[in-house]
C-alpha positions as CSV (number, residue, x, y, z in Angstrom):
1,X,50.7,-3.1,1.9
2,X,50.4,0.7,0.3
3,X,49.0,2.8,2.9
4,X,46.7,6.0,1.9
5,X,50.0,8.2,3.1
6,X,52.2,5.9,0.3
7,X,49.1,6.6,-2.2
8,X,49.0,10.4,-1.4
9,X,52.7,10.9,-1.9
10,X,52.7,8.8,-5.2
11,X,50.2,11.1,-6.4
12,X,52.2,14.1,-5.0
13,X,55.4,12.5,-7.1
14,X,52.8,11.9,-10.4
15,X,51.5,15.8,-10.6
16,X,55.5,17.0,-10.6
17,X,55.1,19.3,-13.8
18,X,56.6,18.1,-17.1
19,X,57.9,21.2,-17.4
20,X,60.0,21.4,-14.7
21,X,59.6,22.3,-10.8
22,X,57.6,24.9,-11.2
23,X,54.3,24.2,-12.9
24,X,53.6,26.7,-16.0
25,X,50.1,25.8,-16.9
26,X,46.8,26.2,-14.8
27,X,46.5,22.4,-15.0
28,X,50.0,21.5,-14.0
29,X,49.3,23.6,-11.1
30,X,46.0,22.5,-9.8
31,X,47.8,18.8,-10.3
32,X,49.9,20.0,-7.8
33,X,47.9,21.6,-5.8
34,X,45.1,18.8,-5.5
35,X,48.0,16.5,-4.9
36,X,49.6,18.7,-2.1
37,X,46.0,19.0,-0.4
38,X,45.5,15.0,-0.3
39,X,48.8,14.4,1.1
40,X,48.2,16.9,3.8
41,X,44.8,15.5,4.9
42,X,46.8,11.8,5.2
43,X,49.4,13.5,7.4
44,X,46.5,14.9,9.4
45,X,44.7,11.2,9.3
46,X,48.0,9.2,10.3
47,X,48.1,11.5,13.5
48,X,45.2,10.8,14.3
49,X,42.9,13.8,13.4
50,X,39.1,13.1,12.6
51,X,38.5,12.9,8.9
52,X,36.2,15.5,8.7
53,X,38.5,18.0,10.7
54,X,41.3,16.8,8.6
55,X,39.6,17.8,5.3
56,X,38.5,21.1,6.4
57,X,42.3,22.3,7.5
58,X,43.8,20.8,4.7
59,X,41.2,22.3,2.3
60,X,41.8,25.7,4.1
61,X,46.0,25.1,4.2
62,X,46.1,23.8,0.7
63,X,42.8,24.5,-1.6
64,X,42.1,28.0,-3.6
65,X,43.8,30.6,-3.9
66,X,45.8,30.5,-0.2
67,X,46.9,26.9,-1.6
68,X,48.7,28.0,-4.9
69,X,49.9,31.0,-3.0
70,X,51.8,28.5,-0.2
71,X,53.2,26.8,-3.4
72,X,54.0,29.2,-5.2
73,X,55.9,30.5,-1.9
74,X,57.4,26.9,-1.2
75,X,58.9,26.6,-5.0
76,X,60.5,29.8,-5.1
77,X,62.6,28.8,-2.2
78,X,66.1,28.0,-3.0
79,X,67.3,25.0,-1.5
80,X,71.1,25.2,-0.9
């Protein structure tokens, strides 16, 4: 049975940009972005948050401008 945790990170896996890690075009990165937002709500769900307080601190963590800053952050980070 696919879970809505499996389904978000399948959609988090499906927005990786063609062009690499690092998206390069405003639609690669609001793929991403939407993508990293979902899978944060269903980590808030699976722990047991209400849905509606789920969506509001992913939206706040993850959406706009604060969002594609925390990315933008996260995939300059050299993993050694």
């Amino acid at each position: 049975m696919i879970t809505p945790l499996t389904k978000a990170v399948e959609k988090l896996l499906a927005a990786k940009p063609a062009s690499g890690l690092r998206p390069e075009t405003d639609a690669e990165w609001l793929a991403l972005q939407q993508a990293n937002e979902v899978l944060a709500y269903e980590i808030f769900r699976s722990g047991g948050m209400p849905s509606a307080d789920a969506r509001v601190l992913a939206q706040a963590l993850f959406g706009g401008s604060t969002g594609r800053e925390l990315l933008d952050i996260a995939l300059a980070v050299e993993v050694k």
